[in-house]
ZAZA-418273 format. One record per residue (C-alpha): residue number from 1; residue in three letters; x, y, z. Coordinates in pm, whole numbers, plus 50000, padded with zeros to 5 digits. Example, Ala and Ser with C-alpha at 12.3 -4.5 7.8 and 13.67 -1.06 7.14 Angstrom:
# residues 2
   n res    c1    c2    c3
   1 ALA 51230 49550 50780
   2 SER 51367 49894 50714
//
This chain:
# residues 638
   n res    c1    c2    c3
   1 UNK 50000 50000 50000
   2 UNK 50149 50339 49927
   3 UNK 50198 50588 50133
   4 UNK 49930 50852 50176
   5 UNK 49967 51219 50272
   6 UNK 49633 51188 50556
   7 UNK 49503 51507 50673
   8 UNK 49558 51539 51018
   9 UNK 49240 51523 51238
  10 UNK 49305 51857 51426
  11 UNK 49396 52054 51123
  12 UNK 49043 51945 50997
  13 UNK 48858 51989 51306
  14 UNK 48743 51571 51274
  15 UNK 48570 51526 51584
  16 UNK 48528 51148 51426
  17 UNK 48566 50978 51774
  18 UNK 48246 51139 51963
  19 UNK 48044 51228 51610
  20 UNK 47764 51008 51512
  21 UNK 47581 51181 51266
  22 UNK 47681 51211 50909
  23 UNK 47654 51475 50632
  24 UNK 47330 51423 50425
  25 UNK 47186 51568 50131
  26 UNK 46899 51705 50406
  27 UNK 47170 51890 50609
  28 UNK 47342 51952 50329
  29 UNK 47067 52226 50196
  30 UNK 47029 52342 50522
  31 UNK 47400 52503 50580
  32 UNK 47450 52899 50524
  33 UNK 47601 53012 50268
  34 UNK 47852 53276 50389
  35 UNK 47989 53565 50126
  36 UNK 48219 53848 50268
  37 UNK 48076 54167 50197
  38 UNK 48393 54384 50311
  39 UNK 48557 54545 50613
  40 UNK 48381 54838 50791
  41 UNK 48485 55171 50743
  42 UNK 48647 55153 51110
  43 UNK 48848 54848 51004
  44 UNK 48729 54700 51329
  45 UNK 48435 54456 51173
  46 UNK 48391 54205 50919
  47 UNK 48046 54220 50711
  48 UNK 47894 53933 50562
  49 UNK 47581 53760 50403
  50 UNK 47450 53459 50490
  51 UNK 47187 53263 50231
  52 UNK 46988 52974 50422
  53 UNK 46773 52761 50140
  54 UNK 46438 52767 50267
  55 UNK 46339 52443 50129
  56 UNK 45949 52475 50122
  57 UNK 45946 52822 49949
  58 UNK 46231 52699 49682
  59 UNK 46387 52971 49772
  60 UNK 46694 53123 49987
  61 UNK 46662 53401 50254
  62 UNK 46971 53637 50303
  63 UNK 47075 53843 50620
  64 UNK 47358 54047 50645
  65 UNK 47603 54029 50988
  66 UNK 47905 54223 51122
  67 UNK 48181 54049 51364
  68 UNK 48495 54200 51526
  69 UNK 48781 54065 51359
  70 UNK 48946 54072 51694
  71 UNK 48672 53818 51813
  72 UNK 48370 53848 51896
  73 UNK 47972 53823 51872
  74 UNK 47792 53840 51510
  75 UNK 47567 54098 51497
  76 UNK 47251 54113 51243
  77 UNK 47260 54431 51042
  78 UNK 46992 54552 50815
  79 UNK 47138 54804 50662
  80 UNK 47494 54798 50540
  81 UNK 47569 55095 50324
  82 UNK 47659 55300 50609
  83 UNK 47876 54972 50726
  84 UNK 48092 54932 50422
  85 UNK 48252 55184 50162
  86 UNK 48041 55163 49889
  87 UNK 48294 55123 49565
  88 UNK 48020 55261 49326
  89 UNK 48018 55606 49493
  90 UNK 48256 55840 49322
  91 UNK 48596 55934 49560
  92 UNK 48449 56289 49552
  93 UNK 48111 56152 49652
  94 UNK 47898 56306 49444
  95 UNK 47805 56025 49203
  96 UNK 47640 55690 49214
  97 UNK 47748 55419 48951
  98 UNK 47530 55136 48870
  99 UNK 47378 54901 48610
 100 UNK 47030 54802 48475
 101 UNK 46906 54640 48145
 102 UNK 46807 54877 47822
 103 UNK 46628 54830 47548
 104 UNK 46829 54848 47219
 105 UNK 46703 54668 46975
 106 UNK 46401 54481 46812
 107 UNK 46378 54105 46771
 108 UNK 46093 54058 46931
 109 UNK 45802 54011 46675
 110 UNK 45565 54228 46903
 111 UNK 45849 54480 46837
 112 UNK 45864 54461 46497
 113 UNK 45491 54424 46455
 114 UNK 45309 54608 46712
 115 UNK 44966 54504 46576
 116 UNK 45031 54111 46604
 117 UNK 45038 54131 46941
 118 UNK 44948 53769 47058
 119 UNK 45306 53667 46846
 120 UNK 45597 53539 47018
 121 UNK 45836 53492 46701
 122 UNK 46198 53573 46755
 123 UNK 46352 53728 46490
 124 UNK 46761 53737 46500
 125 UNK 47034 53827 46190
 126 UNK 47276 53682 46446
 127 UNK 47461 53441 46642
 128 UNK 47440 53491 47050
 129 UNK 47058 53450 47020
 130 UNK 47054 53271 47335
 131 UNK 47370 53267 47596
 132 UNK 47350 53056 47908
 133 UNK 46986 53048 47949
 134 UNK 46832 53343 47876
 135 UNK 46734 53397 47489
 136 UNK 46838 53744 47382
 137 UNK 46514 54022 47394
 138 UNK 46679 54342 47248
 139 UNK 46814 54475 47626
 140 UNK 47159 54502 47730
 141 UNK 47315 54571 48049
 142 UNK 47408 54919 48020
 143 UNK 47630 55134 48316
 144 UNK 47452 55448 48484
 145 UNK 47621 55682 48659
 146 UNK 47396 55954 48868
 147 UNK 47438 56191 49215
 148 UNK 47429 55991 49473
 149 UNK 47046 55995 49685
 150 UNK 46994 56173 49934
 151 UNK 46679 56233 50221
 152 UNK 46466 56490 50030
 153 UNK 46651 56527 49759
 154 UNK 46527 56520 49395
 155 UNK 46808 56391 49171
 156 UNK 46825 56406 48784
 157 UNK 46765 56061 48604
 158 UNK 47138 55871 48552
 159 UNK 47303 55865 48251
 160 UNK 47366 55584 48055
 161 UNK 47704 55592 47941
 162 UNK 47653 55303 47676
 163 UNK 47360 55476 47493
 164 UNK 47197 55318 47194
 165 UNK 47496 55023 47199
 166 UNK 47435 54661 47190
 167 UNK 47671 54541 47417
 168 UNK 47636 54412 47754
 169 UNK 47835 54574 48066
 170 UNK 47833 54382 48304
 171 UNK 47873 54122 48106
 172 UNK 47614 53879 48054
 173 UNK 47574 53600 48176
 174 UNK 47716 53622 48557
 175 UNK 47937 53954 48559
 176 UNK 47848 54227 48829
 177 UNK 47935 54532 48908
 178 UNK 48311 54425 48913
 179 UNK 48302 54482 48577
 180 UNK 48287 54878 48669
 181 UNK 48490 55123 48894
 182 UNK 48584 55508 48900
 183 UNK 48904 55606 48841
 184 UNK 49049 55792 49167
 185 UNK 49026 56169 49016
 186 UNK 48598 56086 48994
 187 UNK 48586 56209 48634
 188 UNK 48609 55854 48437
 189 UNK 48455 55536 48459
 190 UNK 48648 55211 48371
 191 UNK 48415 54970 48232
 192 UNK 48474 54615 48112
 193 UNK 48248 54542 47760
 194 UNK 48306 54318 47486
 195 UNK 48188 54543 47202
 196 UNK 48093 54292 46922
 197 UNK 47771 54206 46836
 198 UNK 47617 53888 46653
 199 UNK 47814 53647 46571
 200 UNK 48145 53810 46632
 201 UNK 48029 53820 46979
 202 UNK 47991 53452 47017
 203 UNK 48314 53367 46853
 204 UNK 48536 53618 47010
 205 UNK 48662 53666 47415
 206 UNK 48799 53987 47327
 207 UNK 48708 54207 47594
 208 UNK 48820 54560 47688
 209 UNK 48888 54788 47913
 210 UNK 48711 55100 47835
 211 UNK 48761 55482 48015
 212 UNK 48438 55707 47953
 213 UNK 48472 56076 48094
 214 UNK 48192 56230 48237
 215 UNK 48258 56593 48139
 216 UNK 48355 56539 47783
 217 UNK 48138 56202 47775
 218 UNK 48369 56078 47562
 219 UNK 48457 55710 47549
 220 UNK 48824 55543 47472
 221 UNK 48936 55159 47420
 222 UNK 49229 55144 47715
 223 UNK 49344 54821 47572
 224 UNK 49307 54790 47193
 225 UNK 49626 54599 47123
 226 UNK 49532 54260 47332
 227 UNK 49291 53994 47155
 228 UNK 49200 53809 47467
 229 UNK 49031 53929 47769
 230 UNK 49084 54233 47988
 231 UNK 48869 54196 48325
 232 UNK 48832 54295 48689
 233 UNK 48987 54684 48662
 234 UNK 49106 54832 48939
 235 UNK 49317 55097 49057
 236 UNK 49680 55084 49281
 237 UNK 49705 55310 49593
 238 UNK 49912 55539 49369
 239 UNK 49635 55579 49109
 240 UNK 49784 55279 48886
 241 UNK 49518 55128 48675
 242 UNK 49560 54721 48738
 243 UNK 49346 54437 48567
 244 UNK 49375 54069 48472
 245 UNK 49454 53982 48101
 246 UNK 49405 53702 47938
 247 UNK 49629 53720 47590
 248 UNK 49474 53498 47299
 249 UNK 49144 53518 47157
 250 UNK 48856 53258 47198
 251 UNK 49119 53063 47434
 252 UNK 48839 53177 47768
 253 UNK 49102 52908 47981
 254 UNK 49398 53115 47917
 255 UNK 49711 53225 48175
 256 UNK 49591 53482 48362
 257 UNK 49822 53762 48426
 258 UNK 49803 54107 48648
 259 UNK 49878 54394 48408
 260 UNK 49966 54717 48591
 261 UNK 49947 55018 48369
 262 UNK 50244 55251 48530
 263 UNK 50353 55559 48392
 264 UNK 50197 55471 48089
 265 UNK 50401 55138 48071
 266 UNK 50202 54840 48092
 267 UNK 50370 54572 48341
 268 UNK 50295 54176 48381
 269 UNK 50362 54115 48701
 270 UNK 50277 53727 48681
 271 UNK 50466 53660 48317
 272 UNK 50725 53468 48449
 273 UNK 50532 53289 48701
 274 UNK 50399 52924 48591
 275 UNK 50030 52985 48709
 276 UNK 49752 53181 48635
 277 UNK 49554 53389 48875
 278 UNK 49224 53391 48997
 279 UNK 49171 53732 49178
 280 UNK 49378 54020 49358
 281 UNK 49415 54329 49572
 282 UNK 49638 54593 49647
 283 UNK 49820 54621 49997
 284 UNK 49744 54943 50120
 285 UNK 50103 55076 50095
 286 UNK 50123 54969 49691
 287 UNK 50406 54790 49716
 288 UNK 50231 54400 49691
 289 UNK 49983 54269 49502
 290 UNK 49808 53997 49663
 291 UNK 49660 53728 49480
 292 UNK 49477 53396 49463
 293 UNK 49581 53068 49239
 294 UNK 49551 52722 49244
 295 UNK 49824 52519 49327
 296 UNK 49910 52174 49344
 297 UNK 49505 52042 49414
 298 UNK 49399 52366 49607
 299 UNK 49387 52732 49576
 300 UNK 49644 52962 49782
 301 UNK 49704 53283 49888
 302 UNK 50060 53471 49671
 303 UNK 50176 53808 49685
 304 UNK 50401 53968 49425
 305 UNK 50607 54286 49452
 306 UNK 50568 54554 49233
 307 UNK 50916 54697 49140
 308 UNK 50741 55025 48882
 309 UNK 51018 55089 48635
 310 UNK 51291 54984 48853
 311 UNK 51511 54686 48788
 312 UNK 51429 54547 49093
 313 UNK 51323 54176 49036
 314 UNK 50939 54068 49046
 315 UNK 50915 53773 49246
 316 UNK 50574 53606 49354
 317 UNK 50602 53403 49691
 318 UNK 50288 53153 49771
 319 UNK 50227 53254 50167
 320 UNK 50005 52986 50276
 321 UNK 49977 52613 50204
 322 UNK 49748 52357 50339
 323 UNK 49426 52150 50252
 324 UNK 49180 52411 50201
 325 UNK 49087 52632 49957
 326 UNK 49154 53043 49995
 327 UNK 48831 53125 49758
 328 UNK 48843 53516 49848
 329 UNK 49027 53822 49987
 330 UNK 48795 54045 50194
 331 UNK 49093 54300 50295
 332 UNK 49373 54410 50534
 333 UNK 49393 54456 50955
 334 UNK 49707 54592 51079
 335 UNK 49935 54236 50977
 336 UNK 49657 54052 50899
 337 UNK 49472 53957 50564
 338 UNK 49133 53863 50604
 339 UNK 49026 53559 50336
 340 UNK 48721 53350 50255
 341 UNK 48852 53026 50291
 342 UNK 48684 52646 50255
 343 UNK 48795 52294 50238
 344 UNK 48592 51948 50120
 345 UNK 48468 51917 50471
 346 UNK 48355 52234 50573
 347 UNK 48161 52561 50366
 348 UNK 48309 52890 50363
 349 UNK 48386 53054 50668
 350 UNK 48634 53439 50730
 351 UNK 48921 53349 50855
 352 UNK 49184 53624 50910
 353 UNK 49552 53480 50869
 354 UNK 49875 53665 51017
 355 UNK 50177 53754 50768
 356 UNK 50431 53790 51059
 357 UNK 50315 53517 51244
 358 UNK 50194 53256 50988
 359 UNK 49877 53186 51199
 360 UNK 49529 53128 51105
 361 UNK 49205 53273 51284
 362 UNK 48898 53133 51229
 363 UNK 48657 53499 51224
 364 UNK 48285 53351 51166
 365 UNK 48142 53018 51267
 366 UNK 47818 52987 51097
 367 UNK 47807 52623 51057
 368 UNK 48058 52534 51318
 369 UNK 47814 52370 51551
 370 UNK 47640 52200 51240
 371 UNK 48006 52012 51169
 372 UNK 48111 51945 51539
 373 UNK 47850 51731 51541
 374 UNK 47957 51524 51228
 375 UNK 48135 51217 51154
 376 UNK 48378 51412 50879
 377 UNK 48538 51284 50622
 378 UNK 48898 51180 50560
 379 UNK 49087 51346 50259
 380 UNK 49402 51192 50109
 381 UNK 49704 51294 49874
 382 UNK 49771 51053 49628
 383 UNK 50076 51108 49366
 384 UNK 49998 50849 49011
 385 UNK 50219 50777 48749
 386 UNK 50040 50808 48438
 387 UNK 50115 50643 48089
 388 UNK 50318 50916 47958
 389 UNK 50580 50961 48314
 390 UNK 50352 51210 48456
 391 UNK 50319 51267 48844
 392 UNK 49916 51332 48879
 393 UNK 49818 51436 49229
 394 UNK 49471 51252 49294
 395 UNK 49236 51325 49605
 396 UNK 49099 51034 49743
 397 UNK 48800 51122 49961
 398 UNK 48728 50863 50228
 399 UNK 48429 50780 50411
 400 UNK 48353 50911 50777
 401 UNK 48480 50645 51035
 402 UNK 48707 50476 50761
 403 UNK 48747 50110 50777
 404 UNK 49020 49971 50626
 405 UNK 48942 49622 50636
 406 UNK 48636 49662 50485
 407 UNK 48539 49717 50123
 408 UNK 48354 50009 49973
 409 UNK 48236 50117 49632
 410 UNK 48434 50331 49439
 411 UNK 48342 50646 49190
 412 UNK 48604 50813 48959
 413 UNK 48457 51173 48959
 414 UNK 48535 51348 48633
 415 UNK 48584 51716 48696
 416 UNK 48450 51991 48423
 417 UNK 48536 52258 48245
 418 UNK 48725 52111 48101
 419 UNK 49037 52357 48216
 420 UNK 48847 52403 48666
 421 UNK 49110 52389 48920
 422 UNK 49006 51994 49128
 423 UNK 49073 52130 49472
 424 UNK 48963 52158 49831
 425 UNK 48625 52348 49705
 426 UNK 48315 52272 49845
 427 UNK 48000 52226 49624
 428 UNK 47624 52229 49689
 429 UNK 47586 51961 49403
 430 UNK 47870 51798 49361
 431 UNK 47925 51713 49712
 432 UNK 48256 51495 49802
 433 UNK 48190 51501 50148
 434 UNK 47825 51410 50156
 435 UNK 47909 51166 49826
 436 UNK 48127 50967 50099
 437 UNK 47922 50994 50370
 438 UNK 47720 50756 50216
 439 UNK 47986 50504 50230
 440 UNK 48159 50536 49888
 441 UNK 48492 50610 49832
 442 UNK 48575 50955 49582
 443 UNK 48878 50909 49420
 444 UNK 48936 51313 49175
 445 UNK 49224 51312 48988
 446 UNK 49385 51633 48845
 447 UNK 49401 51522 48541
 448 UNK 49516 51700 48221
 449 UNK 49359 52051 48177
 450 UNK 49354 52120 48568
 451 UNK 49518 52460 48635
 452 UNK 49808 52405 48955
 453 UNK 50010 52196 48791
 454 UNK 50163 52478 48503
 455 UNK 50068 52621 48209
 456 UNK 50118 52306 47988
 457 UNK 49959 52101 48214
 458 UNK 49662 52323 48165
 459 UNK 49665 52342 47799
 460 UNK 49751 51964 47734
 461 UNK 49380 51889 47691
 462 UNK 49261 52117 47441
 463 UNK 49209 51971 47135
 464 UNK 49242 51625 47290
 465 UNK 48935 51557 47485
 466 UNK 48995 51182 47410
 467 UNK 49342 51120 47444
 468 UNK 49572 51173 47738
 469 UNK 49301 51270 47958
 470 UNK 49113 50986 47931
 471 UNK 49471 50776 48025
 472 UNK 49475 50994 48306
 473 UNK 49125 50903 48472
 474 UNK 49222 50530 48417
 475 UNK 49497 50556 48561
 476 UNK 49360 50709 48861
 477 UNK 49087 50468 48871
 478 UNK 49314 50190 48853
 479 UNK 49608 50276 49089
 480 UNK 49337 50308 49382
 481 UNK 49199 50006 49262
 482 UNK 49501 49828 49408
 483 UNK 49417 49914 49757
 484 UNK 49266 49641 49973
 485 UNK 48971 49809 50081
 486 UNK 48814 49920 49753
 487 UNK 48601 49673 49555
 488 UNK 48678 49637 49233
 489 UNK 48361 49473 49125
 490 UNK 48151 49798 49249
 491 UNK 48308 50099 49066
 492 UNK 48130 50343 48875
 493 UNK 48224 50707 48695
 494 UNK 48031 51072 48751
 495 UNK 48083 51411 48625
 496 UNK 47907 51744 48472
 497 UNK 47972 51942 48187
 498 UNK 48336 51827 48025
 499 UNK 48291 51551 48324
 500 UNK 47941 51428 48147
 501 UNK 48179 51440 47829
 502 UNK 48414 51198 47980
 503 UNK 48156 50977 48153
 504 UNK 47979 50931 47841
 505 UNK 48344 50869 47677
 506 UNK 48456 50598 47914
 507 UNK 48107 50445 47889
 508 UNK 48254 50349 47511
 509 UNK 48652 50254 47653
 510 UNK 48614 50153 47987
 511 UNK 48655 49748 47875
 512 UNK 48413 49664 48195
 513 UNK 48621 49880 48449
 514 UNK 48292 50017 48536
 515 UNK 47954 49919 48691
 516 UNK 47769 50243 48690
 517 UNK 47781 50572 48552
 518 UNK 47602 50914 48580
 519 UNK 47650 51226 48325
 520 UNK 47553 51538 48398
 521 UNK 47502 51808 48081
 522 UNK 47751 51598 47908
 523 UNK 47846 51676 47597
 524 UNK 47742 51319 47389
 525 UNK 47776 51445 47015
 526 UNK 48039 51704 46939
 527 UNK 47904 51782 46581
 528 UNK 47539 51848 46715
 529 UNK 47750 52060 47011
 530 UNK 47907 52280 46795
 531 UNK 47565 52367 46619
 532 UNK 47400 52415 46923
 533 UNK 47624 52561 47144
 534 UNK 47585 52961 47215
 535 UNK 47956 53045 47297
 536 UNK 48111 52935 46952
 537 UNK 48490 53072 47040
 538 UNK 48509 52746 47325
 539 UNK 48419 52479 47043
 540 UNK 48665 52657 46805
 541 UNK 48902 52637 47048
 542 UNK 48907 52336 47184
 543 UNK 48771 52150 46911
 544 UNK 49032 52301 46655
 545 UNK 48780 52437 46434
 546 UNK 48437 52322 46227
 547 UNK 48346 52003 46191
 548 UNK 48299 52093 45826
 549 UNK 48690 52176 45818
 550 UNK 48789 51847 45658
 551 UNK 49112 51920 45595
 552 UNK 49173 52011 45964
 553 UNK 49319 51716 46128
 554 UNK 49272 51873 46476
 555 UNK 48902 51917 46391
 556 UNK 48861 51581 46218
 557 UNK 48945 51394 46556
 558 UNK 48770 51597 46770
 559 UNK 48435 51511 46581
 560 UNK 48507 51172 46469
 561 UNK 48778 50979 46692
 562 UNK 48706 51195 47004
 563 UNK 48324 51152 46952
 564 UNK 48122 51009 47220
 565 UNK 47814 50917 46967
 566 UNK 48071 50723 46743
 567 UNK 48135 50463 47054
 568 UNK 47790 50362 47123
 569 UNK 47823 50051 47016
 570 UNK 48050 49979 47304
 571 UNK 47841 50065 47557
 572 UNK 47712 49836 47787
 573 UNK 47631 49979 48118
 574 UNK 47356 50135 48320
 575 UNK 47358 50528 48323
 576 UNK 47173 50802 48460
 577 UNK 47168 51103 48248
 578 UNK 47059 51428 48374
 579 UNK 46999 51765 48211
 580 UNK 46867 52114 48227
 581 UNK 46617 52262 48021
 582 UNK 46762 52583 47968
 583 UNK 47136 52505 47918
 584 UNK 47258 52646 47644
 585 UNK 47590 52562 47701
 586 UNK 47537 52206 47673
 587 UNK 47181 52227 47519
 588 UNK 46943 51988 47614
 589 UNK 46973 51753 47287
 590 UNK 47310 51626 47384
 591 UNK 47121 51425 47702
 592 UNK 46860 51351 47493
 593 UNK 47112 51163 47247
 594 UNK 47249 51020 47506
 595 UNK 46956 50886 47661
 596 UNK 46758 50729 47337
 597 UNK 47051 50585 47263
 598 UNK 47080 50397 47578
 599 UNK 46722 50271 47594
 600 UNK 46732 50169 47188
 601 UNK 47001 49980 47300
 602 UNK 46825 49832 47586
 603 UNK 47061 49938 47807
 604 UNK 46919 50037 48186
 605 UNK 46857 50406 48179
 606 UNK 46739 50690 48313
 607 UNK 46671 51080 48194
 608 UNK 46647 51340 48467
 609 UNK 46534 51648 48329
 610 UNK 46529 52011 48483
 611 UNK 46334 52192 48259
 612 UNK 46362 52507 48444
 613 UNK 46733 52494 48514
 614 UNK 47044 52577 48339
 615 UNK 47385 52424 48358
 616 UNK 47362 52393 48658
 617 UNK 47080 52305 48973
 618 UNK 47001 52648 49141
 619 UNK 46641 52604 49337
 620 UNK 46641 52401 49662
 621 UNK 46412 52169 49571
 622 UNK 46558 52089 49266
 623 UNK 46889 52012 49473
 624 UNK 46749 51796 49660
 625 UNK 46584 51621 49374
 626 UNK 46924 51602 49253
 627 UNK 47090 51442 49519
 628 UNK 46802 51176 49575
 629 UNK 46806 51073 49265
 630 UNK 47184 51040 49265
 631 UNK 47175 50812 49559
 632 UNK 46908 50640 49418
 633 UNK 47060 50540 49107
 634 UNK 47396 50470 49305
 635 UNK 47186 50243 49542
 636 UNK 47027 50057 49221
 637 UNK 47330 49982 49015
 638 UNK 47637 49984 49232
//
């Protein structure tokens, strides 16, 4: 048996020895959800929300809480503008930025015809018709900018700086109002927009950084030159205009790099470094740049120095290391950094962590009690060889009061993406800790594509879904397979999105590895993908191109050897294939494939359908559906 890097039971808070209960799907839907909202304006309190699902209204509630970061009580709050700066009033404070949805164009038939008014037709001279799961309408999120309200006071209607264009800032479909700031003097807004319409939009990443002055209301392109994206502006302590770049076009998995625009030079900091990042912010003194990046199966907390024009040397140091994931920086207290941070046991929770001393503080505890009395899981390290010489780290979740002597069933879950960082995060679908508290065994490898492990680890999978990859989850699967206490006749394979891809892949390769297997918005049929799909630029990409292209080798495989459809013949095992309605990512045909397939074939299947959900499983009812129905299937076949 090899040696396994075990998380130690008092880094992870196991209390496994008095615990009897375990994590359910039940509980699981009944934790809060904890998002850092800031630090107050007296840099004494924290300020959070906390979303409980309320299961029988299918809905979440939200309250909003403050807590010394010194320790302390949690305190409700109902009103938090007065609590935190507000980054959408203007330095000056005498203007309000914000966002809303305008009406640009027709393509609505009761538009275009205002007398047919009982039509619904859609009428569209373009691609992006549809993106996510919302079918375009004519609006477009559009920034405002307006005086800021006041008791009493009558203010002039905002101004939309975007007038009469048909692009979307925020961008559509999850960006917020990140995607805007002021610049420190209060007379421009930086605004991130990808100005193509159609289908240039939905074959392009290219987006911008754009400046718009409010005296002259003129607007200017601040990075013209790069192809790929340009996102989350912000602005140094010194007035330095910083932002994360990604540099080729339609590649949305690129490196990630902080730009810093200084003296009108425009610096990398991260060029040199073999990672890409996930999010920053400045130390208050604007000499650091903190940041967050996966690394090595979990997702850290860097800094990097910022040298200006000097020839001092940029060098990024990683500052903290362990099991867990650092998911968000809040901000600074005196040596301290305060952090969202979770790990596959436990949900977010603030913790505040010491640069001089190296120490962590756990700030909120809003499911603390719910975990103390839990059975937790164990988490291990696993290093595999794959075919090509390759270390691959693999987590191996175990179940709550491991037994060793006994045997459990085994699932190989297939991460998505297909370029997500596997680490220590903590889902409210894909659940490791509540998948092994049901007595199976989670064995995630970081397979090819899996930022943390380098740039070319990252990239290796593009335009070879089929190939290495697929080595890579075998190998995984079958190096754990060696261990005593899994059973070898009881394994199956799960996943979502690129992990549906590469369940319904193995399903047509595994040569009777596996018992089971479950696909979530998989993609089934790459041809009928890439004429379905609403964000063209990720097919070209990773695809290579058309499948019409049939002198592109690249392209060729991808839609013939590659092709899920084209090894149906090999399948032979029950699956469980659920989908959402309204994913346009993955649009609902590629299940449906997938699922008449199976039953013409007469092999035991099943087709759980969302019609209401997208690519993923928002409402709590729905979740739960989800999760039963997992079990259930798990419970039938394996």
């Amino acid at each position: 048996m090899k040696k396994l890097a075990l998380i130690g039971l008092t880094l992870m808070g196991i209390h496994s020895t008095v615990a009897q209960e375990v994590m359910t799907p039940e509980l699981l839907w009944k934790l809060g959800r904890v998002t850092a909202l800031g630090i107050s304006k007296d840099g004494k309190n924290v300020v959070y929300k906390v979303a409980t699902p309320v299961m029988e209204d299918n809905k979440s509630t939200s309250k909003y809480y403050q807590i010394p970061i010194a320790g302390g009580t949690a305190t409700e709050v109902k009103e938090i503008k007065d609590i935190v700066k507000d980054k959408n009033i203007s330095p000056d404070g005498s203007f309000l930025l914000s966002h809303q949805e305008v009406k640009v164009s027709n393509v609505l038939a009761k538009d275009l015809y205002p007398e047919l008014k009982k039509a619904d037709a859609q009428v569209y001279d373009g691609l992006d018709y549809r993106h996510w799961d919302t079918w375009r309408d004519g609006t477009y999120n559009h920034v405002f900018f307006g005086g800021v309200p006041a008791p009493n006071v009558r203010l002039a209607a905002p101004i939309d700086i975007m007038e009469g264009e048909p692009y979307d800032s925020p961008q559509k479909p999850h960006g917020g109002d990140e995607d805007y700031i002021w610049s420190p003097d209060s007379k421009h807004i930086i605004y991130v927009c990808k100005k193509k319409a159609g289908t240039a939009y939905a074959t392009s990443t290219n987006t911008d950084l754009y400046e718009y002055n409010i005296d002259t209301k003129e607007t200017k392109n601040l990075t013209p030159t790069n192809p790929g994206y340009d996102t989350h502006p912000d602005f140094s302590p010194q007035g330095d205009l910083t932002w994360l770049q990604m540099k080729r076009d339609g590649y949305e998995a690129d490196k990630n790099d902080i730009i810093v625009r200084h003296k009108g030079v425009d610096i990398n900091l991260t060029a040199a470094w073999d990672g890409t990042v996930d999010s920053f912010k400045w130390s208050a003194d604007g000499k650091k740049v903190y940041f967050i990046a996966p690394v090595d199966g979990t997702k850290q907390l860097f800094e990097v120095n910022f040298p200006g024009l000097t020839k001092i040397a940029v060098k990024v140091t990683q500052l903290t290391d362990g099991y867990f994931d650092v998911t968000q920086i809040v901000g600074f207290s005196g040596t301290q950094v305060i952090v969202a941070r979770n790990d596959m046991n436990h949900a977010s929770e603030i913790y505040a962590y010491d640069l001089k001393k190296k120490a962590w503080k756990q700030i909120t505890n809003v499911n603390t009690d719910t975990y103390s009395k839990l059975a937790l899981c164990k988490t291990e390290k696993r290093y595999v060889t794959t075919t090509d010489g390759k270390k691959m780290l693999v987590w191996v979740v175990l179940p709550p009061n491991f037994d060793a002597t006994k045997k459990y069933p085994t699932l190989l879950y297939c991460q998505g993406g297909p370029q997500s960082a596997l680490t220590q995060y903590y889902s409210f679908r894909w659940n490791f800790q509540t998948i092994a508290s049901q007595d199976y065994i989670v064995v995630a490898p970081n397979r090819r594509g899996m930022p943390g492990h380098g740039v070319k680890w990252n990239e290796q999978i593009s335009k070879d879904w089929g190939g290495q990859v697929m080595d890579d989850y075998l190998a995984a699967i079958d190096d754990v397979t060696k261990e005593a206490y899994v059973d070898k006749s009881r394994l199956g394979a799960v996943g979502a999105s690129y992990g549906g891809y590469s369940v319904f892949y193995l399903a047509g390769i595994h040569k009777n590895r596996f018992k089971t297997f479950i696909s979530h918005c998989g993609i089934f049929n790459t041809k009928s993908m890439y004429g379905t799909t609403e964000e063209v630029f990720f097919t070209n990409w990773d695809s290579g191109g058309a499948y019409w292209e049939t002198e592109n080798a690249l392209a060729q495989k991808t839609y013939n050897e590659f092709n899920p459809i084209n090894l149906i013949n090999n399948w032979n095992t029950p699956i469980l294939i659920i989908q959402g309605g309204k994913d346009y990512r993955v649009p609902l045909g590629q299940g449906q494939e997938a699922f008449q397939a199976a039953q013409l074939k007469g092999i035991k299947s099943r087709f759980l359908h969302f019609p209401e959900e997208n690519h993923w499983v928002l409402k709590p009812q729905n979740g739960l559906v989800w999760q039963r129905e997992f079990f259930k299937w798990l419970k039938e076949t394996l």
